[in-house]
ChimeraX commands (.cxc) that place a marker at each C-alpha (Angstrom):
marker #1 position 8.51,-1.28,17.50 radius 0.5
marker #1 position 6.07,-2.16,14.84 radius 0.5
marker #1 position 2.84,-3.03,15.78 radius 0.5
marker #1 position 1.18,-6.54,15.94 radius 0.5
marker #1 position -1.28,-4.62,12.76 radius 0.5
marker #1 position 1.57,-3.55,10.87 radius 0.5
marker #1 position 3.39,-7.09,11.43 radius 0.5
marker #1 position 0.95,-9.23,12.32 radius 0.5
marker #1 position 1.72,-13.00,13.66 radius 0.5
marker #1 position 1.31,-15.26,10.60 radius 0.5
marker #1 position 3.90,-18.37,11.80 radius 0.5
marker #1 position 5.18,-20.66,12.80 radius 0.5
marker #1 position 7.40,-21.17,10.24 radius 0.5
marker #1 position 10.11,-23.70,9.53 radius 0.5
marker #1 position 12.53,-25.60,7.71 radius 0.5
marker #1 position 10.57,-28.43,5.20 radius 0.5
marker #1 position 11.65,-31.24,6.97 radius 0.5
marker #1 position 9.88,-30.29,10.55 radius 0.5
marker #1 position 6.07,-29.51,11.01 radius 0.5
marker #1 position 5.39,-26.30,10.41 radius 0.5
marker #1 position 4.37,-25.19,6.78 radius 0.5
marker #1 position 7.86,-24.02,4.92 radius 0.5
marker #1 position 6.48,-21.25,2.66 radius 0.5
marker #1 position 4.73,-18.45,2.25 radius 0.5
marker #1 position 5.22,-14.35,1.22 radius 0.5
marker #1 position 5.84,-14.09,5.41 radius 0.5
marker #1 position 9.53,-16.27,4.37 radius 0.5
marker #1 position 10.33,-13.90,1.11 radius 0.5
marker #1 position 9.21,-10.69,3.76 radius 0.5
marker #1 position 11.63,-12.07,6.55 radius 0.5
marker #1 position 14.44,-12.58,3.92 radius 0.5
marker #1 position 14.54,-9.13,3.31 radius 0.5
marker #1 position 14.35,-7.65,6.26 radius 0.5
marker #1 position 17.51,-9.79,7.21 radius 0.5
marker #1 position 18.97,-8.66,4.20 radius 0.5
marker #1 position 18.93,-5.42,4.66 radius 0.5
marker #1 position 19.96,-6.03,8.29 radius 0.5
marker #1 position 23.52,-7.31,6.76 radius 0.5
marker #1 position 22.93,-10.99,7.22 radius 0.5
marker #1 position 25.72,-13.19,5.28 radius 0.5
marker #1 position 23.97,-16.23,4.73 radius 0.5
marker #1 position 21.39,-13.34,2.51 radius 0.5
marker #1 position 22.77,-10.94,0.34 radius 0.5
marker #1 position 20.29,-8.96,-1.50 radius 0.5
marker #1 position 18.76,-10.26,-4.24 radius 0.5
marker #1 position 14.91,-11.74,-5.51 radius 0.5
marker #1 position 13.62,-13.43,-2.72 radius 0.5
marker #1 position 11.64,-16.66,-2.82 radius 0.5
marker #1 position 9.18,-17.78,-0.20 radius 0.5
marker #1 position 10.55,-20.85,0.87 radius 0.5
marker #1 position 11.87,-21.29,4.40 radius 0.5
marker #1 position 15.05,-22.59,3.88 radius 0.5
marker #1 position 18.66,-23.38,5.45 radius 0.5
marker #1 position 19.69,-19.39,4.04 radius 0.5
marker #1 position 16.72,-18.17,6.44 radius 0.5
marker #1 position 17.23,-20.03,9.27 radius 0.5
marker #1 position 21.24,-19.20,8.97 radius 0.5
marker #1 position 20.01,-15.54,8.56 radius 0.5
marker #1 position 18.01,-16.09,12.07 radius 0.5
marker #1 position 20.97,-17.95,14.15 radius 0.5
marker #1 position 22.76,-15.05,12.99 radius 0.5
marker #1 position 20.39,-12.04,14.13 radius 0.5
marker #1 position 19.21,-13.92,17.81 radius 0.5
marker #1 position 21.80,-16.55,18.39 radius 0.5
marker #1 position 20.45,-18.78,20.67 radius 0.5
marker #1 position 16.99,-18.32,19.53 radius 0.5
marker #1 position 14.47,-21.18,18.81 radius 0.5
marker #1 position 14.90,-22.22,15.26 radius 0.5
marker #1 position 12.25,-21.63,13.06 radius 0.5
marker #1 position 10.00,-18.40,12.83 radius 0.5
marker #1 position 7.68,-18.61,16.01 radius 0.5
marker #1 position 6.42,-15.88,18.38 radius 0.5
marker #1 position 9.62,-15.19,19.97 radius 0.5
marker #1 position 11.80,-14.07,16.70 radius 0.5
marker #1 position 8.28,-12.45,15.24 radius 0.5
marker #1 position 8.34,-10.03,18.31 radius 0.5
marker #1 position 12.37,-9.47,17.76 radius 0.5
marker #1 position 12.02,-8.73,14.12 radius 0.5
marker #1 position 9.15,-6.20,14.54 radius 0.5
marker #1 position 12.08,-4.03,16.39 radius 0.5
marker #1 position 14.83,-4.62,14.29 radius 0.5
marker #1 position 15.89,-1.90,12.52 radius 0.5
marker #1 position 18.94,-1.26,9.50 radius 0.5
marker #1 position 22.21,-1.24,11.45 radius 0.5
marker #1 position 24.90,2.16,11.24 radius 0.5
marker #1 position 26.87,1.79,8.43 radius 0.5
marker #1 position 24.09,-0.08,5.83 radius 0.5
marker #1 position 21.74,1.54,3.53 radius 0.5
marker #1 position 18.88,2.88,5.26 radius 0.5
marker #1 position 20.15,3.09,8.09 radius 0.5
marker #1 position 17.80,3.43,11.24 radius 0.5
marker #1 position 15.03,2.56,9.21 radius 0.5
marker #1 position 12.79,-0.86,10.50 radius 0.5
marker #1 position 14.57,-3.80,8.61 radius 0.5
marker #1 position 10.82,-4.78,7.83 radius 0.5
marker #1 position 10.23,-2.41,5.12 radius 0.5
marker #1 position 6.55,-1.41,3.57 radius 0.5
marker #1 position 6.93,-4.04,0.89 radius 0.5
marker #1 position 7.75,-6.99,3.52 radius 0.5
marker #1 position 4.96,-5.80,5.62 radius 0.5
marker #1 position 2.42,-5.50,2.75 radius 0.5
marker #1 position 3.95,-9.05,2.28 radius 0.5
marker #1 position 3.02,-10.55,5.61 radius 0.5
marker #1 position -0.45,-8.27,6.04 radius 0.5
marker #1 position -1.77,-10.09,2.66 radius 0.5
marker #1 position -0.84,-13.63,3.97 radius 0.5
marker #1 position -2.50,-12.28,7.46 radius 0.5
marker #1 position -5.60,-10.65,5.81 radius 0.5
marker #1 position -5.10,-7.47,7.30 radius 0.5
marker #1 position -6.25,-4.11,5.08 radius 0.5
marker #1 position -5.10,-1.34,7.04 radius 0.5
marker #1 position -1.92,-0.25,9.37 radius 0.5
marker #1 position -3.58,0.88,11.92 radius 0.5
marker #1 position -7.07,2.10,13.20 radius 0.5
marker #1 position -6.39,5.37,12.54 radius 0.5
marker #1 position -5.85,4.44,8.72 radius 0.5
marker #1 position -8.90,2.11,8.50 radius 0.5
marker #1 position -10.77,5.68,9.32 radius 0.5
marker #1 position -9.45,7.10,7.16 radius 0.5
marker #1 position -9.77,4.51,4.11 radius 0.5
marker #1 position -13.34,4.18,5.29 radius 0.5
marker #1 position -13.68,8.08,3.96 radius 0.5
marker #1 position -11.58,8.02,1.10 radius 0.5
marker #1 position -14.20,4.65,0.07 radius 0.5
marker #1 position -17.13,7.35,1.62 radius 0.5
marker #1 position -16.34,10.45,-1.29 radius 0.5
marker #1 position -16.05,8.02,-3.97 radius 0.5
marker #1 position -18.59,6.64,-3.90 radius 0.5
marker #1 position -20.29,10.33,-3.25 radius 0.5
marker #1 position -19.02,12.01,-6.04 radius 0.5
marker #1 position -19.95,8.25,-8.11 radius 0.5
marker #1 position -23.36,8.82,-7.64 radius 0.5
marker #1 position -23.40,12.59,-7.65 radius 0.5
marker #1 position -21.62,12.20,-11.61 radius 0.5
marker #1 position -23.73,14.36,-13.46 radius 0.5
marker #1 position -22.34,17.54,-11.44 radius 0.5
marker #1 position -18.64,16.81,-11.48 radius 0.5
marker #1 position -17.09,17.74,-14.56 radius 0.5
marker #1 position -14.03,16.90,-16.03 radius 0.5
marker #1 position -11.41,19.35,-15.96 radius 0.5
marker #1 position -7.24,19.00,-15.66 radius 0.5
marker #1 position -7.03,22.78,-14.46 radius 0.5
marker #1 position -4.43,23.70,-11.32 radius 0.5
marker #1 position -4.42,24.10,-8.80 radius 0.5
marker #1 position -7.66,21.87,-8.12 radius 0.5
marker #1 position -10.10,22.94,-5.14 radius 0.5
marker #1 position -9.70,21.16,-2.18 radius 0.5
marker #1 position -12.66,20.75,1.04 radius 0.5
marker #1 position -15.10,20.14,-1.31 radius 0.5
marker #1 position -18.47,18.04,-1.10 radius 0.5
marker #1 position -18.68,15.52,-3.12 radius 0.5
marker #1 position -22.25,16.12,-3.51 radius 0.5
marker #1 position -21.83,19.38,-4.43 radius 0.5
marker #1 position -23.98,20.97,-7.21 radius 0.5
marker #1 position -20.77,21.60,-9.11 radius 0.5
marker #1 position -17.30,20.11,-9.08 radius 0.5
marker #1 position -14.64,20.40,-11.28 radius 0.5
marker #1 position -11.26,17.34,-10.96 radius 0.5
marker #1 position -9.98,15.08,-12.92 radius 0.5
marker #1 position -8.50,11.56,-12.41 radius 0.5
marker #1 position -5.29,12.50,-10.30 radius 0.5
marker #1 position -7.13,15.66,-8.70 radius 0.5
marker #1 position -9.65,13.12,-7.28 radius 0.5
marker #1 position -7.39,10.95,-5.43 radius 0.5
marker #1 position -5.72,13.91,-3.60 radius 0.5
marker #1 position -9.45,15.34,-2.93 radius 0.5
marker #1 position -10.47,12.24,-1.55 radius 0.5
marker #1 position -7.34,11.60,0.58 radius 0.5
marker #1 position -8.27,15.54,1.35 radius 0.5
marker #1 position -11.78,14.57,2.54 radius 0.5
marker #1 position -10.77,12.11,4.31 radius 0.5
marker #1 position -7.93,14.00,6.36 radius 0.5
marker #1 position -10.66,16.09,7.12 radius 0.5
marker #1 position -13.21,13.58,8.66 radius 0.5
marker #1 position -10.76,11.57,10.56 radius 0.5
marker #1 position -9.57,13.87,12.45 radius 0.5
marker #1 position -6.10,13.76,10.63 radius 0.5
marker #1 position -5.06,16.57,9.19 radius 0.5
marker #1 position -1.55,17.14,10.43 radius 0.5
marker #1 position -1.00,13.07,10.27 radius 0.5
marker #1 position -1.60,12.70,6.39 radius 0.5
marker #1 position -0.11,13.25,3.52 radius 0.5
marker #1 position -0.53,14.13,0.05 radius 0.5
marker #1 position -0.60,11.23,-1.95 radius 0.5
marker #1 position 0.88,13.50,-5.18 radius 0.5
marker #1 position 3.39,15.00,-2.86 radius 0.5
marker #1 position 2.42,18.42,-3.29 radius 0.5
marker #1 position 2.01,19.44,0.30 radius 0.5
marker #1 position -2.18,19.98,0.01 radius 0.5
marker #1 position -0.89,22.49,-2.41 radius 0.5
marker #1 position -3.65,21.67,-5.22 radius 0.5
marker #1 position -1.00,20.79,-7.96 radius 0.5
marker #1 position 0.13,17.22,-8.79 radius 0.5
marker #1 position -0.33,14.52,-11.69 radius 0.5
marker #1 position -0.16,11.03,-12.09 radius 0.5
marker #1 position 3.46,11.33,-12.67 radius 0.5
marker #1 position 3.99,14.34,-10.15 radius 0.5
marker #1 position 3.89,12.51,-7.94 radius 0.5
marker #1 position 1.32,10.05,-7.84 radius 0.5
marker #1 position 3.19,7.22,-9.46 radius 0.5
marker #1 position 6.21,7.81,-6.96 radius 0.5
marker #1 position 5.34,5.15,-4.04 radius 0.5
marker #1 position 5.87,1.39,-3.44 radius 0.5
marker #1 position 4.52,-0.95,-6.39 radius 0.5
marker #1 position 2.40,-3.76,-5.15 radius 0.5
marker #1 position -0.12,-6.27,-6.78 radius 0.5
marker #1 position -2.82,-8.27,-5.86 radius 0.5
marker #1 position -4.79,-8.31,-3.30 radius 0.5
marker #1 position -5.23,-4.61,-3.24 radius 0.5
marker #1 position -6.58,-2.32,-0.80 radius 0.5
marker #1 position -8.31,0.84,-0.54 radius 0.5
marker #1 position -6.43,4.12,-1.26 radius 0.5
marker #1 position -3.98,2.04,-3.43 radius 0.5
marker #1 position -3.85,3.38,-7.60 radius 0.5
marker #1 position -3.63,1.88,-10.45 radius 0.5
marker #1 position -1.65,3.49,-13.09 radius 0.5
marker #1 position -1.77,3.53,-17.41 radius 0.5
marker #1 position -0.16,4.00,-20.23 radius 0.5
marker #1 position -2.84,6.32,-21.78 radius 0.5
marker #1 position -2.73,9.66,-20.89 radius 0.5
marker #1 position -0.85,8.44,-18.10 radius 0.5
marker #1 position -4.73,7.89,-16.07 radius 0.5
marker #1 position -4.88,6.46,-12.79 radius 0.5
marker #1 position -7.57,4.96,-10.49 radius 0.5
marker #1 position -8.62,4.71,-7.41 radius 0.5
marker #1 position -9.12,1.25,-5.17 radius 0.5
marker #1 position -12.31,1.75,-3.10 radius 0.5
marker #1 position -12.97,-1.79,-2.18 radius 0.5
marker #1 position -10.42,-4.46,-1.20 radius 0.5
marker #1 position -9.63,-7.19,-3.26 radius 0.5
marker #1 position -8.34,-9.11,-6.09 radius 0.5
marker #1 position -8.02,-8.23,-9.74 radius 0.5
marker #1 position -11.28,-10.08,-10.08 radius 0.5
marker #1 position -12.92,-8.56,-6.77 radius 0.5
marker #1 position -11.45,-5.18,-5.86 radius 0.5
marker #1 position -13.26,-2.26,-6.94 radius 0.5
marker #1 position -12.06,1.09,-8.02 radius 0.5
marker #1 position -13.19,4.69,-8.74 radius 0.5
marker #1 position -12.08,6.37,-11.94 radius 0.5
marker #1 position -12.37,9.85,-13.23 radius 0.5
marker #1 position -10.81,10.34,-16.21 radius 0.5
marker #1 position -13.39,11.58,-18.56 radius 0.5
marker #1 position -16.65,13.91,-18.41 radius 0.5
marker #1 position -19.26,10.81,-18.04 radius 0.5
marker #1 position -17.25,10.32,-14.15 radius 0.5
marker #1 position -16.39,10.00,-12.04 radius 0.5
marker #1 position -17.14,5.99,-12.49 radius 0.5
marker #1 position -16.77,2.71,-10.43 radius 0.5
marker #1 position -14.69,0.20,-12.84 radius 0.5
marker #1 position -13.26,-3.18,-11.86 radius 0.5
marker #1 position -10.05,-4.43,-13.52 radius 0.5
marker #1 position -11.64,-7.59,-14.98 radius 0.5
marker #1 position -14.11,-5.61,-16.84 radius 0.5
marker #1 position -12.10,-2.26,-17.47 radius 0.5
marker #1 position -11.17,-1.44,-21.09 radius 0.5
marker #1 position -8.10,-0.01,-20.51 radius 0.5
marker #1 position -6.84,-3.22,-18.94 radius 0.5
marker #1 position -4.21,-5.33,-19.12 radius 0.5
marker #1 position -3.19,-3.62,-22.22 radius 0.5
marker #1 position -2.48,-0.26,-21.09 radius 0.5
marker #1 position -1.81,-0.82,-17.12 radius 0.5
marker #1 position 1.73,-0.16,-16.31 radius 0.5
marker #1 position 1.49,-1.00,-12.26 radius 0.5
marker #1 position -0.23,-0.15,-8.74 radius 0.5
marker #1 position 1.07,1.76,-6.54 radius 0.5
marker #1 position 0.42,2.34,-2.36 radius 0.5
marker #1 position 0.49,5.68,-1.57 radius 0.5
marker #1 position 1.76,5.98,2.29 radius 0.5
marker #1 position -1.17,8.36,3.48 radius 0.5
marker #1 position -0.17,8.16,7.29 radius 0.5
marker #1 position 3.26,7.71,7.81 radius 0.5
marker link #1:1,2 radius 0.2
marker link #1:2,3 radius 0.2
marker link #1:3,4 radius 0.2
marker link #1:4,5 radius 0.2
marker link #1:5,6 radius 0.2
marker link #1:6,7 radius 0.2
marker link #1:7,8 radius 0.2
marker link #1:8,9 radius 0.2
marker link #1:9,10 radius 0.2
marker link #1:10,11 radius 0.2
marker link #1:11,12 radius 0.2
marker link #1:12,13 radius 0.2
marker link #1:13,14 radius 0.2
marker link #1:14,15 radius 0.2
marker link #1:15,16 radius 0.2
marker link #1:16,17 radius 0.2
marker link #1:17,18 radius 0.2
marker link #1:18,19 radius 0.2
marker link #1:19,20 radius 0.2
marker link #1:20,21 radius 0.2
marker link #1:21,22 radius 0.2
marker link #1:22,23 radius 0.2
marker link #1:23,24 radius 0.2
marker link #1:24,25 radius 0.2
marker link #1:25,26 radius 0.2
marker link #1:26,27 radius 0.2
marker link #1:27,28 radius 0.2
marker link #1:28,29 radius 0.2
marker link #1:29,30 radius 0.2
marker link #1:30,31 radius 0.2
marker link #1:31,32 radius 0.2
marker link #1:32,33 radius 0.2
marker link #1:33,34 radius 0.2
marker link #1:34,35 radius 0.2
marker link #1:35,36 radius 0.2
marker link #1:36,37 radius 0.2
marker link #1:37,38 radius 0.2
marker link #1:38,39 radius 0.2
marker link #1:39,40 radius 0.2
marker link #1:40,41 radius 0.2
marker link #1:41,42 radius 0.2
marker link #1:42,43 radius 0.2
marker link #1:43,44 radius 0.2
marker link #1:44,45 radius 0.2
marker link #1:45,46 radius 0.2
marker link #1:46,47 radius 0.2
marker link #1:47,48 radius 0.2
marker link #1:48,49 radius 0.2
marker link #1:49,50 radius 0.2
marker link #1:50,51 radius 0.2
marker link #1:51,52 radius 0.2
marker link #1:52,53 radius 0.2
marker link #1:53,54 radius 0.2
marker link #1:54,55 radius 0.2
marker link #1:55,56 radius 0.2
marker link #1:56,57 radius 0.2
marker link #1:57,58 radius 0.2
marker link #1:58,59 radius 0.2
marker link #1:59,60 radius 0.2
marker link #1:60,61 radius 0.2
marker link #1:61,62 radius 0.2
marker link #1:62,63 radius 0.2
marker link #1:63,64 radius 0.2
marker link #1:64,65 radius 0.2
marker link #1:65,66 radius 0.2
marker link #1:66,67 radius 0.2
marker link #1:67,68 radius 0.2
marker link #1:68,69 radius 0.2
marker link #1:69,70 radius 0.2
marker link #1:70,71 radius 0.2
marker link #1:71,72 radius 0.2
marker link #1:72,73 radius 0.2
marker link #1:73,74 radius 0.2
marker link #1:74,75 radius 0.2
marker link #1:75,76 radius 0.2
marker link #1:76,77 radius 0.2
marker link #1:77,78 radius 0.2
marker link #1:78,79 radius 0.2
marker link #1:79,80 radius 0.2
marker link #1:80,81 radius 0.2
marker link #1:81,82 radius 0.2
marker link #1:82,83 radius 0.2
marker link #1:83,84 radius 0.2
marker link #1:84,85 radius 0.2
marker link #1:85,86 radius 0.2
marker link #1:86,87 radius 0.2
marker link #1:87,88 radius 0.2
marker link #1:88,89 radius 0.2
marker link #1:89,90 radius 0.2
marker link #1:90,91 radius 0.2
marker link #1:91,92 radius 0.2
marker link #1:92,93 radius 0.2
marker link #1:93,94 radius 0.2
marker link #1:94,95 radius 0.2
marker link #1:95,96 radius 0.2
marker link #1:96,97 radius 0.2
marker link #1:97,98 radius 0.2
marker link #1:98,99 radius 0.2
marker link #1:99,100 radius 0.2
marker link #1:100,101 radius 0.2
marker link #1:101,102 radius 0.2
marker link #1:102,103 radius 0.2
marker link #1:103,104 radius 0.2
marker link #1:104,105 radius 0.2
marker link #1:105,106 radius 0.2
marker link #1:106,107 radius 0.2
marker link #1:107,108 radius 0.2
marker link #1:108,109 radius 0.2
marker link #1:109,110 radius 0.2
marker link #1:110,111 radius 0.2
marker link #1:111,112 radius 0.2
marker link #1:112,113 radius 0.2
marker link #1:113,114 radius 0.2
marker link #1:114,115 radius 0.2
marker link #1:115,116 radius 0.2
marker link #1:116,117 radius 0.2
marker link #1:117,118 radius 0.2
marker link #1:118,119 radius 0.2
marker link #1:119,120 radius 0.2
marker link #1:120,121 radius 0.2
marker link #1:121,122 radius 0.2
marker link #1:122,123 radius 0.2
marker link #1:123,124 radius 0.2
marker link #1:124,125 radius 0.2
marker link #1:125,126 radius 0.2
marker link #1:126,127 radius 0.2
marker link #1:127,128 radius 0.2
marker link #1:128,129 radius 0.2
marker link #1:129,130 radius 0.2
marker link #1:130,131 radius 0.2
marker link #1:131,132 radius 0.2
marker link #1:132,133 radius 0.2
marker link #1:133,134 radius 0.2
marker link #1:134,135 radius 0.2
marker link #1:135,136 radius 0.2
marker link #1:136,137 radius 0.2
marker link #1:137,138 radius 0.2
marker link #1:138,139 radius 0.2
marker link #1:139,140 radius 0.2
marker link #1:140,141 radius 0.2
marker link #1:141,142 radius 0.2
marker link #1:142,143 radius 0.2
marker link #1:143,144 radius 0.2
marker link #1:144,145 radius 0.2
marker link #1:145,146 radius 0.2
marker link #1:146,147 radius 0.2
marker link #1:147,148 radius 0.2
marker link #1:148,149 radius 0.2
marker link #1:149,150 radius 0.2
marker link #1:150,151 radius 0.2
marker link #1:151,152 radius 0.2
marker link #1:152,153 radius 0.2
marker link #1:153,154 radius 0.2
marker link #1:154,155 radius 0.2
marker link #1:155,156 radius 0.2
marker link #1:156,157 radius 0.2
marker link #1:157,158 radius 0.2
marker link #1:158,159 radius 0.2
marker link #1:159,160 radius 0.2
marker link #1:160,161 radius 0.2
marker link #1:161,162 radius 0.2
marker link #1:162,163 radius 0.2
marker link #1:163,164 radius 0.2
marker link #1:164,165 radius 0.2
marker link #1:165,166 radius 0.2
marker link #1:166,167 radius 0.2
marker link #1:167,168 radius 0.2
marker link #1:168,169 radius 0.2
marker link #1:169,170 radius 0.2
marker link #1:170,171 radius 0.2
marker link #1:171,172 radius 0.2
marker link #1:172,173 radius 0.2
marker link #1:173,174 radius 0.2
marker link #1:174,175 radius 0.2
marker link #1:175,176 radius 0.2
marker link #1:176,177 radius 0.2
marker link #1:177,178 radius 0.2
marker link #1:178,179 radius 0.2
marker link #1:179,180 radius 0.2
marker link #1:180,181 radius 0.2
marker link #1:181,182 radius 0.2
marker link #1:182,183 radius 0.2
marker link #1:183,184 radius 0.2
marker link #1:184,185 radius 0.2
marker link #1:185,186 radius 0.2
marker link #1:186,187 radius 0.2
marker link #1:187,188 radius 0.2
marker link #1:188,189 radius 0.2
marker link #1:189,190 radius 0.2
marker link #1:190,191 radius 0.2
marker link #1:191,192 radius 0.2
marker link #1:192,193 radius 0.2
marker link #1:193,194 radius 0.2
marker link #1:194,195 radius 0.2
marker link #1:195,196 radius 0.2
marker link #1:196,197 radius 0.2
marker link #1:197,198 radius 0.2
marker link #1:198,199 radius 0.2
marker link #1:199,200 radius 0.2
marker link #1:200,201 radius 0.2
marker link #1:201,202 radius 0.2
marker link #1:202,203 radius 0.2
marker link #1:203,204 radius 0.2
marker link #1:204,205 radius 0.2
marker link #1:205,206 radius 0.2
marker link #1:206,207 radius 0.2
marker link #1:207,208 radius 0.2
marker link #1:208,209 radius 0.2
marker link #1:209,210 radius 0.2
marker link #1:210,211 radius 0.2
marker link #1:211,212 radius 0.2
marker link #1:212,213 radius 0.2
marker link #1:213,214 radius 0.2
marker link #1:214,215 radius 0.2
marker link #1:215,216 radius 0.2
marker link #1:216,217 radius 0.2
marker link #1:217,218 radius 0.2
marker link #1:218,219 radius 0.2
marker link #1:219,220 radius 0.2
marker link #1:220,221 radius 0.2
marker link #1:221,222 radius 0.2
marker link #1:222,223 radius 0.2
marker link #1:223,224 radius 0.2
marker link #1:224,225 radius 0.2
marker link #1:225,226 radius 0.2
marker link #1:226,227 radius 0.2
marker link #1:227,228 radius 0.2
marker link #1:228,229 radius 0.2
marker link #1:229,230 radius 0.2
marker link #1:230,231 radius 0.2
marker link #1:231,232 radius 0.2
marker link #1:232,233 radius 0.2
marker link #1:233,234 radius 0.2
marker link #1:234,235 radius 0.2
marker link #1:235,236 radius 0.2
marker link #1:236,237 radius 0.2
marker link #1:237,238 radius 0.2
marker link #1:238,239 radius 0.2
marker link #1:239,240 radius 0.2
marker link #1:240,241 radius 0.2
marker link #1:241,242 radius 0.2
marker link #1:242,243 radius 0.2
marker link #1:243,244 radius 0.2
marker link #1:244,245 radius 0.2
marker link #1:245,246 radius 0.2
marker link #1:246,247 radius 0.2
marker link #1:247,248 radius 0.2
marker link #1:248,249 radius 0.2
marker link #1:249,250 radius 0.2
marker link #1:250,251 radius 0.2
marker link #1:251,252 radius 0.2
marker link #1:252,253 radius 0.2
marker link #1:253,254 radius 0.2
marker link #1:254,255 radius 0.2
marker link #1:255,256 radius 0.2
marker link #1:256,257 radius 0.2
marker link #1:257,258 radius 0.2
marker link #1:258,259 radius 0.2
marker link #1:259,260 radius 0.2
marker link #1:260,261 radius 0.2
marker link #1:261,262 radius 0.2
marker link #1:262,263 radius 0.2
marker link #1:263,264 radius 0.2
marker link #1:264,265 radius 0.2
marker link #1:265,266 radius 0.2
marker link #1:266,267 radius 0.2
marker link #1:267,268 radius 0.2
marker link #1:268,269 radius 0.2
marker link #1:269,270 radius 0.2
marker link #1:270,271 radius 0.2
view
């Protein structure tokens, strides 16, 4: 079962002409999960946030019987459910990482677990290391890129996608998690890997953002690095992607934005 962090309780919910409030990303999260479950009175399409007559149909339909509306009882249920046989995805919780990011922003929660607030706590730690260590790191696209490295070191040599991967690295390291996480360029800790191999290949999100989480553009296909949560306005991110880096940038104020952002991705770094 998912966890009350991963799915956290952000009801009740119900239908506009009771009490409780009637919308909210939690109703477009529960819609899918639903969906994907097979429910008739949902096929898959682009959910709203509204808790309407589809939803609660949706609900009768997946705990007959139930209480109407979406209070504690169907919030434990539907942190179990999972994709029937037969149905794409199969096995897989029917609350996927988009409907939980979904329900976490409305809840105000930044992190899955413990274990991953650790480990966004070092990725936030080398950052802003190797941000106020920038006169010895030194722009360079070679591969494969060293990993273990300080970033205080006297000498360091990354670029923009290299850094993510050594601070994801780093922070493997410090937490205690090095069989647990994962690359977040999918190269196995290998030293290889670009923005577009395969740093770009993960769930698009938008606002609010959270650490680890990277923002991708157009030019020279550069990405950066969220290292405090937030909103476009608030969040703060690293960037290395020239030889006067790495830098700390926020999206309000960075040149390179909107015009050349193509979208944000969230790199599953414990899954």
């Amino acid at each position: 079962m998912l966890t009350a962090t991963q799915v956290p309780y952000t009801g009740p919910y119900g239908l506009p002409t009771g009490t409780n409030k009637s919308k909210g990303p939690t109703c477009e999260a529960l819609k899918r999960a639903l969906s994907r479950m097979g429910a008739p009175s949902l096929p898959w399409t682009d959910f709203d946030a509204h808790y309407n007559q589809r939803l609660e149909a949706a609900f009768d339909w997946f705990d007959p019987g139930g209480r109407n509306g979406y209070a504690k009882g169907r919030w434990e249920k539907i942190r179990g459910a999972r994709i029937p046989a037969g149905r794409p995805n199969a096995g897989d919780y029917a609350l996927d990482l988009y409907s939980r990011k979904l329900i976490q922003d409305e809840a105000g929660v930044m992190a899955d677990s413990d274990d991953e607030g650790v480990f966004f706590g070092f990725i936030t730690e080398f950052m802003r290391a190797a941000i106020r260590n920038e006169a010895n790191w030194h722009y360079s696209q070679t591969r494969p890129f060293a990993l273990d490295i300080n970033p205080s070191a006297n000498l360091v040599r990354s670029d923009c996608s290299a850094f993510g991967v050594q601070a994801a690295d780093y922070a493997r390291r410090k937490a205690g998690l090095m069989a647990q996480a994962q690359d977040p360029s999918k190269q196995g800790w290998s030293g290889y890997g670009n923005t577009d191999l395969f740093e770009d290949d993960w769930p698009k999100i938008g606002s609010p953002f959270r650490v680890g989480d990277a923002a991708h553009f157009h030019s020279e296909r550069h990405v950066i690095w969220c290292i405090k949560p937030g909103t476009i306005a608030t969040a703060e991110w690293a960037s290395n992607g020239r030889e006067a880096a790495p830098e700390l940038v926020t999206l309000g104020s960075y040149s390179r934005f909107p015009a050349e952002y193509m979208f944000t991705v969230r790199p599953e770094y414990l899954p």
